[in-house]
N, C-alpha and C positions, 0 to 999 in steps of 0.2 A: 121564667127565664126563656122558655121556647118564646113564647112573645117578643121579648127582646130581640130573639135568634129570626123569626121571620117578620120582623120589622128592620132587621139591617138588608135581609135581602130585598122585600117589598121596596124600602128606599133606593135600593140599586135598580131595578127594573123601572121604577117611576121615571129615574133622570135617565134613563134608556130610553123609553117611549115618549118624553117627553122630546130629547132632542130629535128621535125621527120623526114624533108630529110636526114639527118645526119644520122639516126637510121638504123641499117641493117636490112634487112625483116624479119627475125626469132623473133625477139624483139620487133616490132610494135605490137600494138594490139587496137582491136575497143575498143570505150566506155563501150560494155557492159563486158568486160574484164579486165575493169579498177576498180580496188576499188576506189570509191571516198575518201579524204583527204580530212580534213579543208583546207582551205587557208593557207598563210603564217600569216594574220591578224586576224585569229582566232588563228592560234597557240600562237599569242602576246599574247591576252586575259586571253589564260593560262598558263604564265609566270610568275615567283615569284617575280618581280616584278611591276604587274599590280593588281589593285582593282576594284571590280566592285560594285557599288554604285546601288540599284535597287528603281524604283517609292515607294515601300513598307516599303523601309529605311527612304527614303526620309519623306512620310506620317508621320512615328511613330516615326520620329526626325524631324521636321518641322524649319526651316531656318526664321530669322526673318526678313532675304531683299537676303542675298547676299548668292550664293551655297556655296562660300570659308568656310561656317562655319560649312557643312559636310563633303566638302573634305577635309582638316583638319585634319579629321579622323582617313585617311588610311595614314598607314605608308610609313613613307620616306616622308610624307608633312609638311611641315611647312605654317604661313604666314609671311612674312617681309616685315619691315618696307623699306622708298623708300632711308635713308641714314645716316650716323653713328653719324651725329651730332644732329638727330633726325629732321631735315626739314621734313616735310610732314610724320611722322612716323607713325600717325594712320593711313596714306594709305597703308592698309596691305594688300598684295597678295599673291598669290601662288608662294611657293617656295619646288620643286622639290629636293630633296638629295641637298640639300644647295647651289645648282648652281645659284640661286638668281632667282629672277621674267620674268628676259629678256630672260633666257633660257626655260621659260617653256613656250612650243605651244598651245592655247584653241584651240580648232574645235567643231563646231556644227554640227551635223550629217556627220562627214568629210569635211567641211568647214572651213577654216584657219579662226580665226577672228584677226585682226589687228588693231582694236579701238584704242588703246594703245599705238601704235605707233604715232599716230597724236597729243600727248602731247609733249611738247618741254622737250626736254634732258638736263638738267643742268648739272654743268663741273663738278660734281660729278657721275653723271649717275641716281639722283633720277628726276621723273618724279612727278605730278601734277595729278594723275589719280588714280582710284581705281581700275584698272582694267578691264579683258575683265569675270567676272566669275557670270557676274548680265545682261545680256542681255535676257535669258532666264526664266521665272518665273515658281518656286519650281514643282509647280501641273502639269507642263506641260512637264514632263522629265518621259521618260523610264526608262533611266538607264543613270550611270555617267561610263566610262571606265578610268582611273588614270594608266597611259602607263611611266612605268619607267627605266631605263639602258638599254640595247643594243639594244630591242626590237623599241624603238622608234626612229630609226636611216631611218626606211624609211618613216619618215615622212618629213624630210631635214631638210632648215635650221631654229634654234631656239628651236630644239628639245633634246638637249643636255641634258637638266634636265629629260627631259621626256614631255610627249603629255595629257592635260584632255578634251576628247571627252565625249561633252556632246548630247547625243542621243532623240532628242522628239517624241512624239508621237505621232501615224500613223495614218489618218483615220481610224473611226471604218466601219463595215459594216451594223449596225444599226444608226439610229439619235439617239444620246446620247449627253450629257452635262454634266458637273456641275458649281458650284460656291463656292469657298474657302474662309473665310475669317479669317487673324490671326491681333490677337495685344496681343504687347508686354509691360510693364510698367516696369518699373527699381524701385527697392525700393528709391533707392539713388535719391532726387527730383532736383539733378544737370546733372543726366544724361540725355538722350534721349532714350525715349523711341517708338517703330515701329509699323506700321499697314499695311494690305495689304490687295486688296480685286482683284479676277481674278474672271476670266471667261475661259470655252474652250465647243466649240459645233463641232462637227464632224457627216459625215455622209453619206449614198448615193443622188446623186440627178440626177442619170438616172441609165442604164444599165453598161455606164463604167467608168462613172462619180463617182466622191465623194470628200468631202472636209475637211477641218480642218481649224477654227477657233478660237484664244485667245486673252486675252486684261490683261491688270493688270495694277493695280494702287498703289503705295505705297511710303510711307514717312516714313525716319527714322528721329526723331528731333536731332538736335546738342546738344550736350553737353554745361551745361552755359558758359558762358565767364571765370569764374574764379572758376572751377573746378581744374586749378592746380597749382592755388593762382597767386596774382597779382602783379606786377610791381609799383616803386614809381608813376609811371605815369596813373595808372590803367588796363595799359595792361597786357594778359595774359602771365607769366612768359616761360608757353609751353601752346599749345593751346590742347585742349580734341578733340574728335569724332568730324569728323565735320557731318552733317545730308543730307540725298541726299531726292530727288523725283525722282521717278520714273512714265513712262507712256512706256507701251509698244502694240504693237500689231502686228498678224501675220495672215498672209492667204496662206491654200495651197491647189490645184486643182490637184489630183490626176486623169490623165486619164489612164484606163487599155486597152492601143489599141488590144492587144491582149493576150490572157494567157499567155504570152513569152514575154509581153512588157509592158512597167511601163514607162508614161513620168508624174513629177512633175514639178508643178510653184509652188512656191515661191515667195512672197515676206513679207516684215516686216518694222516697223518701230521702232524705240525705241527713250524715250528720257532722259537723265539724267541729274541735276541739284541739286547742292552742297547746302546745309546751312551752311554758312559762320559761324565760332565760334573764329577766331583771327588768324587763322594760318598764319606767316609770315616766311620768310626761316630763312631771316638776321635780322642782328640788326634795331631797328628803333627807331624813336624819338619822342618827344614831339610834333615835327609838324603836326606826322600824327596818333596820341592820340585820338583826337575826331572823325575820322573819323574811327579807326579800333571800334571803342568802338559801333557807330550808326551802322555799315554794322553788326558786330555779333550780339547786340541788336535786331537788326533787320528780322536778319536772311536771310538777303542777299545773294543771289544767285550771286557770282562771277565766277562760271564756269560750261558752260552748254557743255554739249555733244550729239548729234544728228545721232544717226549710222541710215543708212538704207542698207536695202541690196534688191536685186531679184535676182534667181536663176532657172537655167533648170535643171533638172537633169533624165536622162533616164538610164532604166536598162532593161537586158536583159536576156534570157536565149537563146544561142546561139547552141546550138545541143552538139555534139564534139567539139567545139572550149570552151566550156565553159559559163562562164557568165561574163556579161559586166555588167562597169557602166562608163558611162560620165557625166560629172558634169561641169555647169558652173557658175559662181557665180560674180557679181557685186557689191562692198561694199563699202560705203560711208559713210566718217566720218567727223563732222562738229564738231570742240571742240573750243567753246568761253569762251576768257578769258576777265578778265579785263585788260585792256593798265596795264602795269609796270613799276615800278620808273627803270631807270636806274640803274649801279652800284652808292654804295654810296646815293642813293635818297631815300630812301633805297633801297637796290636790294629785286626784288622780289616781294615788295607792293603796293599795288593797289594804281594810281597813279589820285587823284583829280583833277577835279570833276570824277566819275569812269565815262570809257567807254568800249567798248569791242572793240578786235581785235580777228577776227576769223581764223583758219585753216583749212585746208579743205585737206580731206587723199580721194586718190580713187586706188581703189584695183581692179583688175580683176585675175579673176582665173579659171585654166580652168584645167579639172583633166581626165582620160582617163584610164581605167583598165577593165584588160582583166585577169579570172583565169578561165585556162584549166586545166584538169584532163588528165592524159598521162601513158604509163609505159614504160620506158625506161631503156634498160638494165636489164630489171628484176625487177624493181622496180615501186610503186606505186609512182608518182607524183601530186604534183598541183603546177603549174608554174602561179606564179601572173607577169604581164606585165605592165607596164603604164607609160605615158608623161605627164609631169608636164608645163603647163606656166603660169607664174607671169607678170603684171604689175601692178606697185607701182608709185605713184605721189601724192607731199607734198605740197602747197602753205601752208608758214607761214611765214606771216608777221613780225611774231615777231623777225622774221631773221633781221630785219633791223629796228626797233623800237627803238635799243638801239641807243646810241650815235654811227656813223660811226669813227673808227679811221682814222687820216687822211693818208697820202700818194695817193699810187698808189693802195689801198686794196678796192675792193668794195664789196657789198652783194647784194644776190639777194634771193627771198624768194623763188625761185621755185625751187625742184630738184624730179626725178625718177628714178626708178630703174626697168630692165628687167631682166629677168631668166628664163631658157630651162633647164628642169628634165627630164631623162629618169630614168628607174629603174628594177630590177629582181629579184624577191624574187621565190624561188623552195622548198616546202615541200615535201622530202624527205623520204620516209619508209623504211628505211634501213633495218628493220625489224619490224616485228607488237610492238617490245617495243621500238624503236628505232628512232626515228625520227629527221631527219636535216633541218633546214633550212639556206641556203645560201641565201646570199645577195647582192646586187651592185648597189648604186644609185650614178649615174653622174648629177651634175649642174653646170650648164653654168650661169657666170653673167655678165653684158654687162660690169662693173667694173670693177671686180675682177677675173672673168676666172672662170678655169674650178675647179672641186673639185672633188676627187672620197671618195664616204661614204661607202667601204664594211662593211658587216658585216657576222658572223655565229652563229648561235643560236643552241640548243639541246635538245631535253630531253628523258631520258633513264627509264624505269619504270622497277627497280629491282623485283620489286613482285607487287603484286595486290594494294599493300598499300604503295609503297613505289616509290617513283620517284627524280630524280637528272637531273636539267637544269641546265643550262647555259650558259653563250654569250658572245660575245664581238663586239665590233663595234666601227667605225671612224663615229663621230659625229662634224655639223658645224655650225659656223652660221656668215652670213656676216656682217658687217658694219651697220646701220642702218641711214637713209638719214640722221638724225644728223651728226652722226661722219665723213659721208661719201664725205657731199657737203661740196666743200672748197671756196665757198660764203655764207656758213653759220658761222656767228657769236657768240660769248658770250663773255661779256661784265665783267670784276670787277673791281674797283677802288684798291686793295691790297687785301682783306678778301682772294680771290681763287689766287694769285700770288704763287708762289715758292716761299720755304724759303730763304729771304733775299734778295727778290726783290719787291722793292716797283712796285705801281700803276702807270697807269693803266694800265693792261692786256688786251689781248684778247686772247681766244679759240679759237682756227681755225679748221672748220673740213677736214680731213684730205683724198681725195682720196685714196694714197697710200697705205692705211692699207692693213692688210691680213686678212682673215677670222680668226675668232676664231675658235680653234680646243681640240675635246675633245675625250680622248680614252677610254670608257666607260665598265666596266667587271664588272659580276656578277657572281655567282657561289651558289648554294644551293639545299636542299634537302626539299622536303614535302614528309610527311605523311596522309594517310587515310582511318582507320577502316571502313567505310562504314556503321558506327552505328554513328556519332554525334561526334566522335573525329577526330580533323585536328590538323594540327601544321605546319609550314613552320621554316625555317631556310637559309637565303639567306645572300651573302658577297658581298659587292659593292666597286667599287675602279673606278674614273673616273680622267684622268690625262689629265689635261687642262693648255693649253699654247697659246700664244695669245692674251691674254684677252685686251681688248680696253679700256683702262685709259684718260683723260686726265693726259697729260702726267706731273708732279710736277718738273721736273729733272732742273736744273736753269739752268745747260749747254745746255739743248733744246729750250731756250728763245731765240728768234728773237730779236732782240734790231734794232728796229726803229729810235731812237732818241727820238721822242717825245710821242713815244709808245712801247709795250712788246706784245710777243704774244709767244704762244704757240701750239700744235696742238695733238688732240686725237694719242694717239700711239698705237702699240701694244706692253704691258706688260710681264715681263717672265711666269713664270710657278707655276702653283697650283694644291692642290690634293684634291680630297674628298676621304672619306673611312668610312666606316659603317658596320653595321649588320643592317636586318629588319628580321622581322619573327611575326608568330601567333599561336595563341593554343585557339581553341574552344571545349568546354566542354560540353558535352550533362549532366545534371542534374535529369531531370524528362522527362517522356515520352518518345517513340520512337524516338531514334537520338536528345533527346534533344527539341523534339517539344512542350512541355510542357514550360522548364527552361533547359536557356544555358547561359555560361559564355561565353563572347566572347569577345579575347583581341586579342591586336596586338603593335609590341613594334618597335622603330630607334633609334639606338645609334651610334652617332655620334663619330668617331676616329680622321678623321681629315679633315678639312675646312677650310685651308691657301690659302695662295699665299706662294711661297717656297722665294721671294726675299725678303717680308718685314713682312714675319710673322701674316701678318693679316686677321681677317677671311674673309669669301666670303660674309658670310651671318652671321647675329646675331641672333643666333637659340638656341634652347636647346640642349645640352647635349645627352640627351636622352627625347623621350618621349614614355608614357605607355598608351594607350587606350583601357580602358574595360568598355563592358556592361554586365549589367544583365539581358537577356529579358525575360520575363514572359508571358506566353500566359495561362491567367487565365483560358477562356472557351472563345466559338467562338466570343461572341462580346467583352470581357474585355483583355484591355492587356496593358501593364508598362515595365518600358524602365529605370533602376537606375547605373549613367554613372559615370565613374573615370576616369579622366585624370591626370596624373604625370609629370610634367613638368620639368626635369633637369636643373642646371645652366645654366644659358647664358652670356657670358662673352662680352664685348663688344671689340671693336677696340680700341687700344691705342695710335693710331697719326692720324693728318686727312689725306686727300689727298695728301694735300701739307708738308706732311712731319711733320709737326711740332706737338707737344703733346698735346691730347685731354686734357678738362678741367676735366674731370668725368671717372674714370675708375671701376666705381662700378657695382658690377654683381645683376644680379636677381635670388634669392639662390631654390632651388628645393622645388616646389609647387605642392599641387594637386585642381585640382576644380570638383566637384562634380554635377551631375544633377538629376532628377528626369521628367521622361514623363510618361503619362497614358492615353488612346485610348479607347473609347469604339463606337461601330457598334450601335447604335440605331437602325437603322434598315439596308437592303439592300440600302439606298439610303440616310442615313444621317450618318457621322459618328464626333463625337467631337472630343475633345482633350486638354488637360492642363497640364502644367508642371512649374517648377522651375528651372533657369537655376544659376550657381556658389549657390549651395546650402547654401555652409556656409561663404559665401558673401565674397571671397577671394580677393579685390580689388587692383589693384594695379595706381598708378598715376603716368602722364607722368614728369619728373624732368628736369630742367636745363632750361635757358634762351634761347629766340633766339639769335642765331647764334651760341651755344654754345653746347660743346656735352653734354647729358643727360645719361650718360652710357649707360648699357644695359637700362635703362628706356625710351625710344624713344617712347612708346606708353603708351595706356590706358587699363588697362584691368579694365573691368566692371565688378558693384558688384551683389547682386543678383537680381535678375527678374523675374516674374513672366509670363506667357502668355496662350492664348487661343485659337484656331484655330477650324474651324467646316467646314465640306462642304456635299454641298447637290450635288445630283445629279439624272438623269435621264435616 
């Protein structure tokens, strides 16, 4: 692996030396001649559209398990549900400019996390998971970066929506600690209500020694069984919130070999586990009535999830060559389920007496960058350099659990994937208001080949207060071992067949695919008095073709004889198109530091697919986020929040073509909050609030297997909670 590790630097220094060979003598110039440039990845940072989420936001909006319910927040996010007939729909996730949850990339301090991927892909494309946005707990984050249109193009593939890099924090260089603990209670006594109790102690333990240690503990409870009323048979008609546990914990050994060198370990554990409340995808029956009825009573845990990861990571300051960072990272993902009835048994249900079948995802990743500072041509540069490689490997059993169709067709549970990234990103000073950044990322899949992602970014600063970015870029993302292995299976008796072909089916996943491909532009203006008023104004448009479906087409059915089959394809063509923008208002005090209005708005144009008219994502309309923050005096301060929620319209046929049962929309709503923070002292601080003040509740609708409009989830009513932490 060191091989690997000084082969991504050696490549960054090579296209260093090569381009000053290139340079004619007059032109060259030492470091101390060079005006230093941010990077290309700081210039993202301040792009219109990217957000940054700080530990202080975090504090005085406090999160009751999961981050998604600050990022949220910031504009251009959404969460959505995992599928239009509402299966698994309070599994809600980050969804990026409506590109849906599979496009948007988590990284931990620049770490890819791929949890997510080791949940099996049904022939819808909804997954069994909550996501990758709860591995980290709330207290232990810097800052959140929310990386969206062109700018997240050098991150590769999955990046299409954009990238949420969440950033933790660093050893301190005193021993310090604290202890957080929050709980939440729901008015409503059918909800579920949360509790969370962490730890983090950091510090020196020699001359170049130091460390950072955290833990956390937390339980959200399920929603009752018949929160969204019952079936003749007593089951739930849709099932509410299902409840998770959480255990996590992390350790990291910061050595400073010398002023100029930084090598960190890493490692971590986490573990997460569901509280079962009725969710079933399909229809079911009276046979397995008493058994759905004791696992939600119960609150049975039918899927557990076990990430771990360890990591090396070193960085450098390397003279005139600039500064390094290599990275290398190990991640493993262990996701148990309960055994599944086959199609028809019901599909989908936990199949008696319950057992588990596990998966198991291992990830290797290994990351290499190198930014020099140059001038060339006259110009100020910073040339970012770096090699990317990936391996991915899936055992899931569940590949072959189902009924095997018969013939010459076999399965097999195991499949992986390899990939080769190089990349070039150049910050540009064209002039001191002027700045370019070019771009070029190649990836190689052992699959699917080769890919090129350029892109060019911009921004020009008309006056002191005024400035105009903008981007464009070629954004990918490949196949995912689901769709990709064609010994991987899925199973339905009729329910998922083509219109007018009976049972039983199968899914086949499909080698052949091509990557999905997404052409991502954005265009806007901010403003900034330098007293406490901002505003942005940004246009987004991302033109996506490709898209990976199981395919519904009847003339694409395989006819077996005594079997059907089908296989993931790749779909025509779809568009997104928006406005995002903000306007903070300074009220009282210098720039607003007293009392500031602070909103930021997404408005949604359009979110199809251009062949069947349907959306990508079932999102709002428009949505409006303001706060009011008040900074009473140094220890008092209050936080009073509007969210404006636009229609959301849902899909009107399913997959397979045929017409949903429910095409009712969810009509424009606002929810209101209230938080209030006070310092007790240097080293304790409380906090209480109200969350949907005027208890705006909405319930999830429609039977399983059946669509539920736009109503696919649960929106909770109001709540109440608490949070305090001490420290040291």
């Amino acid at each position: 692996m060191r091989r690997f590790a000084l082969s991504a630097v050696a490549l960054a220094a090579h296209s260093l030396v090569f381009a000053q060979g290139t340079t004619a003598p007059d032109t060259a110039a030492t470091l101390s001649e060079v005006r230093v440039l941010g990077t290309a990845e700081d210039e993202a940072r301040q792009a219109l559209g990217t957000s940054i989420i700080t530990a202080e936001d975090i504090a005085r909006s406090p999160v009751s398990n999961d981050l998604s319910e600050i990022i949220r927040t910031m504009p251009g996010v959404n969460l959505t549900g995992a599928g239009s007939s509402g299966a698994y729909g309070n599994q809600r996730q980050i969804d990026l400019r409506g590109m849906g949850p599979e496009n948007t990339m988590i990284l931990i301090d620049g770490k890819p996390v791929m949890s997510r991927e080791a949940a099996q892909m049904r022939r819808t494309g909804e997954r069994d998971t909550r996501g990758d946005t709860n591995w980290v707990p709330a207290e232990q984050i810097e800052r959140i970066e929310v990386i969206r249109g062109p700018a997240a193009a050098r991150y590769g593939s999955g990046a299409a929506g954009g990238v949420v890099n969440i950033i933790t924090k660093k050893p301190q260089k005193q021993l310090s600690g604290s202890v957080t603990a929050y709980y939440l209670q729901p008015e409503d006594s059918q909800e579920g209500g949360s509790n969370r109790l962490g730890f983090n102690l950091s510090g020196p333990i020699g001359e170049a020694l130091s460390f950072r240690l955290y833990g956390n503990v937390a339980k959200t409870e399920g929603d009752d069984i018949g929160i969204n009323g019952l079936d003749a048979n007593g089951l739930p008609l849709a099932a509410g919130r299902e409840g998770n546990r959480n255990r996590d914990l992390n350790a990291l050994l910061r050595w400073d070999l010398t002023p100029d060198q930084v090598l960190e370990f890493e490692a971590g554990f986490s573990r997460q586990g569901n509280i079962y409340v009725g969710e079933v995808p399909q229809n079911t029956n009276a046979a397995n009535t008493a058994l759905i009825k004791e696992l939600a009573e119960n609150g049975a845990e039918l899927r557990r999830t076990y990430r771990q990861t360890a990591s090396v990571t070193h960085r450098a300051n390397l003279g005139e060559l600039g500064k390094s960072r290599v990275i290398f990272q190990y991640e493993n993902t262990r996701n148990s389920n309960c055994k599944k009835n086959p199609a028809g048994g019901p599909e989908g249900s936990c199949m008696a007496p319950i057992a588990f079948v596990e998966s198991e995802q291992q990830n290797y990743f290994l990351s290499g960058e190198l930014n020099t500072p140059l001038k060339l041509g006259g110009l100020n540069q910073m040339l970012t350099s770096g090699l990317e490689v990936r391996h991915q490997s899936l055992d899931d059993p569940n590949a072959t659990q189902q009924n095997a169709p018969t013939g010459p067709i076999t399965a097999s549970s195991k499949s992986q994937a390899k990939s080769l990234a190089l990349y070039l990103e150049d910050n540009i000073e064209i002039s001191p208001a002027f700045i370019l950044t070019p771009g070029l990322r190649f990836d190689h899949h052992q699959d699917f080949g080769n890919n090129w992602s350029p892109s060019l970014n911009a921004s020009y600063e008309l006056s002191s207060d005024w400035t105009v970015k903008g981007g464009i870029a070629r954004v990918f993302k490949t196949p995912n071992l689901y769709q990709s292995n064609a010994n991987y299976w899925y199973t339905t008796m009729g329910n998922g067949c083509p219109t007018g072909v009976s049972g039983p089916c199968y899914i086949q996943g499909n080698p052949s695919l091509d990557a999905e491909i997404s052409v991502n532009k954005e265009l806007g203006v901010a403003w900034n008095n330098h007293q406490g008023w901002e505003s942005s104004l940004t246009y987004f448009r991302n033109d996506y073709r490709n898209k990976i479906v199981a395919d519904m087409n009847a003339g694409a059915v395989v006819d077996q004889g005594t079997y059907r089959y089908f296989q993931w394809n790749n779909a025509g063509k779809a568009v997104v198109e928006g406005l995002e923008g903000n306007l903070n208002i300074p009220l009282l005090g210098s720039s607003g530091s007293t009392l500031k209005l602070i909103n930021n708005f997404t408005w949604m144009n359009k979110n199809h697919s251009k062949d069947t008219d349907q959306p990508l994502s079932v999102i709002p309309k428009f949505t409006i986020n303001s706060t009011l923050d008040w900074h009473v005096n140094q220890a008092w301060s209050a936080q009073f929040k509007a969210t404006v929620y636009g229609r959301q319209k849902p899909r009107t046929q399913m997959a397979n073509g045929t017409p949903v049962d429910s095409v009712e929309e969810i009509g424009t709503h606002t929810l209101f909050g209230l938080g209030v923070n006070y310092d007790v002292s240097k080293r304790l601080r409380i906090g209480a609030g109200i969350n949907n003040l005027l208890d705006k509740q909405f319930l999830r609708k429609g039977k399983q297997g059946s669509s539920a409009g736009a109503y696919t989830y649960n929106q909770p009513g109001r709540a109440y909670y608490l949070t305090a932490t001490a420290s040291f």
